[in-house]
C-alpha positions as CSV (number, residue, x, y, z in Angstrom):
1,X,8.9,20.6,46.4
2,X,11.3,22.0,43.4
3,X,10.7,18.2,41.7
4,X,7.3,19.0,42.0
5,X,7.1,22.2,40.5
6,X,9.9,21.0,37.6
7,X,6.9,18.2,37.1
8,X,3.8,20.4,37.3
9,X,5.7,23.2,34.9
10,X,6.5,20.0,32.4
11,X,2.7,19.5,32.0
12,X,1.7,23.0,31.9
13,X,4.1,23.5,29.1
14,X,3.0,19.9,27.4
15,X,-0.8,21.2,27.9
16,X,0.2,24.7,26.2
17,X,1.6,23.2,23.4
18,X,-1.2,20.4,22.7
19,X,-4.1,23.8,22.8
20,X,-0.9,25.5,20.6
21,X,-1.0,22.7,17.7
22,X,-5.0,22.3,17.8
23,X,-5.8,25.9,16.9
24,X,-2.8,26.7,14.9
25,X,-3.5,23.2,13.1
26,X,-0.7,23.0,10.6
27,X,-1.3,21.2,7.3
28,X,1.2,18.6,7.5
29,X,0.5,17.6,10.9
30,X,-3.8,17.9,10.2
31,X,-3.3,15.3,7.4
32,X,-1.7,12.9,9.3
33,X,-4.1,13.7,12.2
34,X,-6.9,13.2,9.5
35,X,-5.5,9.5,8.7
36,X,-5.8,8.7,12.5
37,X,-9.2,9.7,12.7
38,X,-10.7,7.3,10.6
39,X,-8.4,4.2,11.6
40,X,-8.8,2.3,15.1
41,X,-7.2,-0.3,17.3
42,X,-8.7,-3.5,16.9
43,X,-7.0,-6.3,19.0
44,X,-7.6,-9.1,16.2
45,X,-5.9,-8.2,13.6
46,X,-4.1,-4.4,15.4
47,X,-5.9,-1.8,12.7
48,X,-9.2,-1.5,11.1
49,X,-11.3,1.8,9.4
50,X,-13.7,3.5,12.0
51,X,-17.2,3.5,10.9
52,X,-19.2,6.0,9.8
53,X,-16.7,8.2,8.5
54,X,-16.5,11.3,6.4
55,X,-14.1,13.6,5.9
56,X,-11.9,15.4,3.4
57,X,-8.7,14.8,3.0
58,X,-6.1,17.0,1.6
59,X,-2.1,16.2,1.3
60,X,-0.1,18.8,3.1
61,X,1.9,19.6,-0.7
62,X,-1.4,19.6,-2.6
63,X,-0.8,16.4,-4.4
64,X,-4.4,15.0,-4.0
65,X,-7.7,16.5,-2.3
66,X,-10.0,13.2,-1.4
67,X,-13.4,12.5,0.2
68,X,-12.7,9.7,2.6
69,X,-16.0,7.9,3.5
70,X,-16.9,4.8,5.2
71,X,-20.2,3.1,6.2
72,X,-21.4,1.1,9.0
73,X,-19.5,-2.1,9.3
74,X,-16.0,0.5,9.0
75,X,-15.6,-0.3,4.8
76,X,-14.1,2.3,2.6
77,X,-16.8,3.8,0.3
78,X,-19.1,1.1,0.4
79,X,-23.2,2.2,0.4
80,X,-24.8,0.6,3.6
81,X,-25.0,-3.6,3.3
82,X,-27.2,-5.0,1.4
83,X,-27.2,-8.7,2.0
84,X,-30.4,-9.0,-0.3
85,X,-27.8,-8.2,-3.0
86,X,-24.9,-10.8,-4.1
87,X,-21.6,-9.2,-3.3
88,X,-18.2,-8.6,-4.8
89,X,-15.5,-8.3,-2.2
90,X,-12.1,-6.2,-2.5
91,X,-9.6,-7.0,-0.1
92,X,-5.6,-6.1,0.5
93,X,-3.7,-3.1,1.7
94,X,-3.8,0.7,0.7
95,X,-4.0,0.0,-2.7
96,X,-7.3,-1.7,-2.6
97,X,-8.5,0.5,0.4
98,X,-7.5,3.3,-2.5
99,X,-5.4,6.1,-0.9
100,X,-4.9,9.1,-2.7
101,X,-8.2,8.6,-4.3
102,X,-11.8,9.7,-3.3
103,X,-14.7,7.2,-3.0
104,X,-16.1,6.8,-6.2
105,X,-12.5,6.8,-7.8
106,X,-11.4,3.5,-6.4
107,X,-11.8,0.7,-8.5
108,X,-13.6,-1.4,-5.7
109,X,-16.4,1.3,-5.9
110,X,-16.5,1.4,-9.8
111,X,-17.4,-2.4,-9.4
112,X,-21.1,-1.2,-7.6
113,X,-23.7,-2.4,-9.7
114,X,-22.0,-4.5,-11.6
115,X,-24.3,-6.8,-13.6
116,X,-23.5,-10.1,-14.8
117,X,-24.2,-12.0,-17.6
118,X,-27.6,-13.4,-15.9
119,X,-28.4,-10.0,-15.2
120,X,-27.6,-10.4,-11.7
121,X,-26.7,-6.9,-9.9
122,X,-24.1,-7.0,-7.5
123,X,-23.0,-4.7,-4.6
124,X,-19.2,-4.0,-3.9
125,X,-17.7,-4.1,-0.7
126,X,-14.0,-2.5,0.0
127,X,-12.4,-4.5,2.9
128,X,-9.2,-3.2,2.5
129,X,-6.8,-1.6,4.5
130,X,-3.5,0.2,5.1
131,X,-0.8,-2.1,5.7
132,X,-3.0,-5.1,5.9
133,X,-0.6,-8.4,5.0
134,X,-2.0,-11.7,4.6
135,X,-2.4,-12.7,8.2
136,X,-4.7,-10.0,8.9
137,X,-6.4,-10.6,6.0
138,X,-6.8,-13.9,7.0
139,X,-8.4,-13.2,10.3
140,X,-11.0,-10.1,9.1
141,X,-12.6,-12.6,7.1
142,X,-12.8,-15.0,9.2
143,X,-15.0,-12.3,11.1
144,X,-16.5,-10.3,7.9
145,X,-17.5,-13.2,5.4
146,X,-20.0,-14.5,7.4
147,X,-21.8,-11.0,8.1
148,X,-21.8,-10.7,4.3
149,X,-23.4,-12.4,1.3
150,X,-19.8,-12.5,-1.1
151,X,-20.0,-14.1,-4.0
152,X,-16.7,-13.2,-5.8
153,X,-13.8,-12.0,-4.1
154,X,-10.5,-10.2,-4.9
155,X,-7.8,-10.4,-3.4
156,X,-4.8,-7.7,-3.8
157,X,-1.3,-9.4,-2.3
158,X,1.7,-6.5,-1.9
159,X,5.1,-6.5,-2.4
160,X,5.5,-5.2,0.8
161,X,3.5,-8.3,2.6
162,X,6.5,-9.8,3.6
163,X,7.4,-6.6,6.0
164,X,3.7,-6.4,6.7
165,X,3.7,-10.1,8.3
166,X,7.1,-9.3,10.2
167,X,5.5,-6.2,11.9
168,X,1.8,-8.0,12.2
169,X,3.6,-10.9,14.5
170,X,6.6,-9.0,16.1
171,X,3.4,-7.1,18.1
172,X,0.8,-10.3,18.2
173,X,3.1,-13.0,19.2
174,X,4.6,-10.5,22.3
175,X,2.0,-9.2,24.6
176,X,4.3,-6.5,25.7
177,X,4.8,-5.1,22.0
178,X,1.3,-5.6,21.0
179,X,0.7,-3.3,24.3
180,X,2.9,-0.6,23.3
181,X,1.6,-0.5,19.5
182,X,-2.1,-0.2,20.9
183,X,-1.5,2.8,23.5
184,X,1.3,5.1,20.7
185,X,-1.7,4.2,18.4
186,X,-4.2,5.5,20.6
187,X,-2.3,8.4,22.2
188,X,-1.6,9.8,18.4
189,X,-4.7,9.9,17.6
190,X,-5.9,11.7,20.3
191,X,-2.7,13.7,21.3
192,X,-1.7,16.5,18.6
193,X,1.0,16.7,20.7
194,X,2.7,13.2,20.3
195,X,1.5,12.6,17.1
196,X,3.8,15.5,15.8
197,X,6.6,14.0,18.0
198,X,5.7,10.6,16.3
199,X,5.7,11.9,12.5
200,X,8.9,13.8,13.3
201,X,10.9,10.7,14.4
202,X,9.6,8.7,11.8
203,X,10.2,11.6,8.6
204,X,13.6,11.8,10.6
205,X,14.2,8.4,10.4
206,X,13.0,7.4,7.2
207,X,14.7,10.5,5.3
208,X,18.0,10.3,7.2
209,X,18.2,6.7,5.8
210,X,16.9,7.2,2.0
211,X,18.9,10.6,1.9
212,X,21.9,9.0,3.4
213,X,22.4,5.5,4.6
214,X,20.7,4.3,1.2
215,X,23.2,6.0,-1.2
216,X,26.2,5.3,0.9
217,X,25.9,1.6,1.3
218,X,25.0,1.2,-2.8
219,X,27.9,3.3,-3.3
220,X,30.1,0.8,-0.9
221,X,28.5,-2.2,-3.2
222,X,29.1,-0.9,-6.3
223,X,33.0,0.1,-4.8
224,X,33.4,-3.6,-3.8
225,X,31.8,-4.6,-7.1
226,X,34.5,-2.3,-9.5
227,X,37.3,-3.8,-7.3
228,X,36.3,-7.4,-7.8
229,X,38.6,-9.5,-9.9
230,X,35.1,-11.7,-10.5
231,X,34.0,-10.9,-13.7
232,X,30.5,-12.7,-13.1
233,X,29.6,-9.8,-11.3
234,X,27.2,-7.5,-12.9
235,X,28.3,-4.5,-11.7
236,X,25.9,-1.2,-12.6
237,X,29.0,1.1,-13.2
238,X,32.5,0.0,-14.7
239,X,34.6,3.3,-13.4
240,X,35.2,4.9,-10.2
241,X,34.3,8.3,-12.2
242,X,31.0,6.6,-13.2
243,X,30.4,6.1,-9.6
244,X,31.4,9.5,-8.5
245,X,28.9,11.4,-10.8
246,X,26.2,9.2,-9.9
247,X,26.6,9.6,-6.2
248,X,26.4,13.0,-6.6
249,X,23.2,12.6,-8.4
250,X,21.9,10.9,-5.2
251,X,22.7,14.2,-3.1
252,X,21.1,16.6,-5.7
253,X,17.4,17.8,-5.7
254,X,16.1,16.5,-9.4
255,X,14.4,19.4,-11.4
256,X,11.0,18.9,-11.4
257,X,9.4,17.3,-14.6
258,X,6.1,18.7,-16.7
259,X,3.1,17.0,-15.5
260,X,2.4,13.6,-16.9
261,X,6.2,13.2,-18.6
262,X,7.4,9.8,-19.2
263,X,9.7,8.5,-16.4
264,X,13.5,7.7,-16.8
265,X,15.7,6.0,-15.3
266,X,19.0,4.2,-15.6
267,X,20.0,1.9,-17.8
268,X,20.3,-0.6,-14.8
269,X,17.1,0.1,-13.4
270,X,15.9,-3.2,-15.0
271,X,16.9,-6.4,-15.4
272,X,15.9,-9.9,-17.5
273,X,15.3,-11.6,-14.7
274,X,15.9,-11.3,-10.7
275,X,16.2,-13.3,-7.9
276,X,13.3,-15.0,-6.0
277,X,12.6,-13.0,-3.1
278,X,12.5,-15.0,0.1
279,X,8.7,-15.3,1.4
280,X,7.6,-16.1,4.9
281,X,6.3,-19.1,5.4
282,X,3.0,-17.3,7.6
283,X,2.3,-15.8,4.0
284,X,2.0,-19.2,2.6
285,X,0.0,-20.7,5.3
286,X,-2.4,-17.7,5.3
287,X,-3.1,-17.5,1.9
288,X,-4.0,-21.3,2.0
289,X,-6.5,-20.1,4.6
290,X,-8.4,-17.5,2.5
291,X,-8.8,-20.2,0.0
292,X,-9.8,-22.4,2.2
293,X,-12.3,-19.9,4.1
294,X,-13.9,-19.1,0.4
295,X,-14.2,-22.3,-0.4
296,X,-16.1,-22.9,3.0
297,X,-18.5,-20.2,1.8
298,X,-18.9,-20.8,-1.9
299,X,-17.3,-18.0,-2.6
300,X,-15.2,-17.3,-6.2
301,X,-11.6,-16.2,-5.2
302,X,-8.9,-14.4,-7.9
303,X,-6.3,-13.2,-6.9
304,X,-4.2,-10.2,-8.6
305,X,-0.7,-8.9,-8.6
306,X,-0.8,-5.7,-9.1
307,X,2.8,-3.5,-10.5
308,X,2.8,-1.4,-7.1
309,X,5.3,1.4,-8.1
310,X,5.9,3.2,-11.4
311,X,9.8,1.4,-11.5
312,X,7.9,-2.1,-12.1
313,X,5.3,-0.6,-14.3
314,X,8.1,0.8,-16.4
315,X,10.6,-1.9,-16.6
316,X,7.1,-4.0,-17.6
317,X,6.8,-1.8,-20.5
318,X,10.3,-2.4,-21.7
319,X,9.5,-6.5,-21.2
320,X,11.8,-6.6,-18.5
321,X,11.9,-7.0,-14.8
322,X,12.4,-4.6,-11.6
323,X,13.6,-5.9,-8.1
324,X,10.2,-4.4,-6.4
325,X,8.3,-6.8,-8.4
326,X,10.5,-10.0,-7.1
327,X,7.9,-10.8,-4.1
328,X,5.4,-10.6,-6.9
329,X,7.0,-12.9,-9.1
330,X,7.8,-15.3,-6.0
331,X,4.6,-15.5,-5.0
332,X,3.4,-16.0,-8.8
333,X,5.1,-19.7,-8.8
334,X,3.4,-20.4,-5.3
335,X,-0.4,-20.0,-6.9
336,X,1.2,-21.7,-10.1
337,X,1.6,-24.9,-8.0
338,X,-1.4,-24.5,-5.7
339,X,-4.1,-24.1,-9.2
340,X,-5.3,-20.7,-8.3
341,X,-7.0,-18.3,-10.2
342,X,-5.0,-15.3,-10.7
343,X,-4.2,-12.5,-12.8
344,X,-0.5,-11.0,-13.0
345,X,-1.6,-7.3,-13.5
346,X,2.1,-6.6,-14.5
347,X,0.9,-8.4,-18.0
348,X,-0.8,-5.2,-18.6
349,X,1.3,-2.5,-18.4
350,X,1.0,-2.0,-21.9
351,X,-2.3,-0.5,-21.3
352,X,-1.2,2.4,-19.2
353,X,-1.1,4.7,-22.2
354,X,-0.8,8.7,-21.7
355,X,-3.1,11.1,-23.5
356,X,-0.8,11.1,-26.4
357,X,-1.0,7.8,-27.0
358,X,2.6,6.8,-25.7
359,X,3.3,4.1,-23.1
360,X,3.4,5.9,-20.1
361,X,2.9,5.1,-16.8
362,X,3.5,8.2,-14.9
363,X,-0.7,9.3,-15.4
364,X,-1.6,6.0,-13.5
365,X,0.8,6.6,-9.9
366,X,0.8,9.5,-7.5
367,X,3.5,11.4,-7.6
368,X,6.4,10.1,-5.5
369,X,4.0,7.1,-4.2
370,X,3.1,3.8,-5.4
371,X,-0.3,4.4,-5.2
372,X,-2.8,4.6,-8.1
373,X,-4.3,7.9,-9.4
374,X,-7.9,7.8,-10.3
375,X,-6.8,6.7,-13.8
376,X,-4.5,3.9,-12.2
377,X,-7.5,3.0,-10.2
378,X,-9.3,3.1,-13.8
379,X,-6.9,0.7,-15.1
380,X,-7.5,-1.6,-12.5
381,X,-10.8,-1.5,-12.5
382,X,-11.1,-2.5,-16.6
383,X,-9.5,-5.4,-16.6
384,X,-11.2,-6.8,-12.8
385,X,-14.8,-5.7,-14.6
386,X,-13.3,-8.1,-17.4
387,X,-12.4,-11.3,-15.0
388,X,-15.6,-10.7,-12.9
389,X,-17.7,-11.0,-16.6
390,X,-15.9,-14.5,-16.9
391,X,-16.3,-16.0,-13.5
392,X,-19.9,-15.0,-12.5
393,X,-21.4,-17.1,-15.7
C-alpha cells in the first residue's frame, strides 16, 4: 500500500509540474516547445514539417523574432502547390529550410516567381529540413518529386552530413532505436514536462563538453605537440606560456563586440590546405540516387556548397582554408569525378561585404550560429537567381 501511494504521489507531483511549466511557460523552454510543434515523426525518413503551420517564433535571448509558416504538403513557406506552374525545388537541412529567418527571408522563397529567359514563371518549393543528410533526402524525393511538377532543383549538402547519416542509420537500421527516437520525439512534443528534462540533458551535455572536455583535450594536443622532438609537426603554439594564456582564454567569457564588427581570430585559425575529411560511403551512394531520381524526371539538378559557419567564410576571405569546410572540399572532388553541376559557394565569400564596404562576414550569420541572416539568405539567393538564369534557357 506505501508503494502505491510513493507511485500515485510521483504522478501527482509529475502532473503538478507539467500544468506548472504550461502556464508559467518560460521563454527558453516555449521556443524549443515552438520547434516541436511544427516538426513530426515520419517513419520514412524519422522527421518531416507538420503542415499547415503558423506561428511566431522568438529566440529565448532575442537574437531573431521569425514567422514560421508552412503549407499543405508540410513545406517551409511555400504558397499552396501549383502544379500548373513549373517548379524550382530547394532541398537540404536548416540552412535551406532557413532557420533564424522568417518566410519571405529565405532564399528558397525569394526564388517565387522567378521568370526565365522564355518568360516562363516558376513557383518555389522549400523541401528542406532540420538535420536532413543525404539519405533522407534521398527517400523524401523519392515520395515528393512525383506529387510535384520540378523542373530545376537545388540541392544544399552540409558539413555536418556525415553525423547526419551516422544518426539517420544508427535509428533506421535498429528497430529498437528507431522505437525509442519516435516515442522521446513524440513525448517532447506533447510533454512540457520531458521536453525541459530533455533540453536540460542535452545544454548539459553539450556545454559541459565545449566548456570543458573541448579545451582540455586541445590543450593535451598542443602539450604533446610542444614536447615532440618531430619538427614536421605544425604545432599552433611554440611555448608552454603561449599555451597557458590561451587556455585561459578558453575559460573566460569574451566581451561582447559592436554589432556587425569584423570577426577575429587566431592566427592558426586557417590553414593552406587540410586534410580530406573521411565521407561515408551511404553519402556517396545517396547522392548518386538524387541524380539518378532527377534524371528519371527530367529534372535540372545543381548542387551548392555552401561556407556553413562564419570561421570558413572568414578563412575564404583571406584565400585560405578552415577545417569545417574539409567535408565540403571532400565532397567537391567526388562531383568533380562524377560531372555534376555544382557551385562552390565558398568562391564567393568575397561578396559578403558590410555596410562600409569591408569584407565582412559577420552581417551574413546569426550570432553564435551557422545559420544565415536575412542578408546571408540574400547572398545566397543572388548568386542561385544567377545559375537558375543559365540553366533554364
Amino acid at each position: 500500500m506505501k508503494v502505491i501511494r510513493f507511485i500515485l504521489s510521483i504522478f501527482i507531483v509529475l502532473f503538478l509540474v507539467e500544468i506548472i511549466l504550461r502556464i508559467i511557460k518560460p521563454n527558453a523552454l516555449e521556443f524549443y516547445r515552438l520547434q516541436k510543434q511544427f516538426h513530426t515523426y515520419n517513419d520514412d525518413y524519422l522527421v518531416d514539417l507538420e503542415s499547415d503551420i503558423d506561428i511566431r517564433l522568438k529566440h529565448f535571448q532575442g537574437i531573431f523574432d521569425i514567422h514560421f509558416s508552412t503549407n499543405e504538403m508540410g513545406f517551409r513557406g511555400t504558397d499552396k502547390i501549383n502544379n500548373l506552374m513549373p517548379q524550382i525545388g530547394c532541398i537540404g537541412d536548416s540552412v535551406t529550410m532557413g532557420f533564424g529567418v522568417s518566410d519571405e527571408d529565405t532564399f528558397c522563397k525569394k526564388l517565387n516567381y522567378f521568370k526565365d529567359k522564355q518568360g516562363n514563371v516558376y513557383q518555389s518549393i522549400n523541401l528542406g529540413v532540420d538535420a536532413y543528410g543525404p539519405s533522407a533526402i534521398e527517400r523524401k524525393l523519392k515520395k515528393q518529386l512525383p506529387e510535384l511538377n520540378i523542373k530545376l532543383l537545388l540541392y544544399f549538402p552540409s558539413n555536418g552530413d556525415d553525423i547526419d547519416e551516422y544518426n539517420f542509420y544508427s535509428k533506421m537500421n535498429n528497430k529498437l532505436s528507431k522505437l525509442l527516437f519516435k516515442y522521446q520525439f513524440l513525448a517532447a512534443k506533447y510533454s512540457y514536462l520531458f521536453l525541459a528534462f530533455k533540453v536540460t540533458q542535452e545544454q548539459l551535455f553539450f556545454r559541459f563538453r565545449e566548456t570543458f572536455v573541448f579545451s582540455i583535450e586541445n590543450g593535451i594536443y598542443n602539450y604533446k605537440c610542444i614536447s615532440s622532438e618531430k619538427k614536421q609537426l605544425n604545432c599552433p603554439y611554440t611555448t608552454y606560456k603561449e599555451l597557458y594564456y590561451s587556455l585561459l582564454q578558453d575559460f573566460k567569457r569574451p566581451k561582447k563586440a559592436p554589432k556587425d564588427e569584423p570577426p577575429h581570430f587566431e592566427e592558426n585559425e586557417c590553414q593552406k590546405e587540410n586534410d580530406e575529411h573521411p565521407i561515408p560511403s551511404s553519402v556517396y551512394d545517396s547522392t548518386r540516387n538524387i541524380v539518378q531520381l532527377a534524371e528519371k524526371r527530367k529534372i535540372k539538378l545543381v548542387i551548392f556548397l555552401a561556407p556553413i559557419d562564419i570561421e570558413t567564410a572568414y578563412c575564404s576571405q583571406l584565400g585560405l582554408n578552415h577545417r569545417l569546410y574539409n567535408y565540403s572540399k571532400t565532397l567537391k572532388k567526388f562531383l568533380v569525378i562524377e560531372k555534376l553541376d555544382f557551385i562552390d559557394l565558398n568562391e564567393y565569400t568575397y561578396l559578403m561585404k558590410d555596410s562600409q564596404e569591408r569584407l565582412n562576414p559577420r552581417p551574413y550569420y546569426i550570432l553564435g550560429d551557422g545559420h544565415y541572416t536575412k542578408m546571408g539568405n540574400n547572398w545566397v539567393y543572388e548568386i542561385i537567381k544567377n545559375k537558375a538564369t543559365e540553366v533554364l534557357q
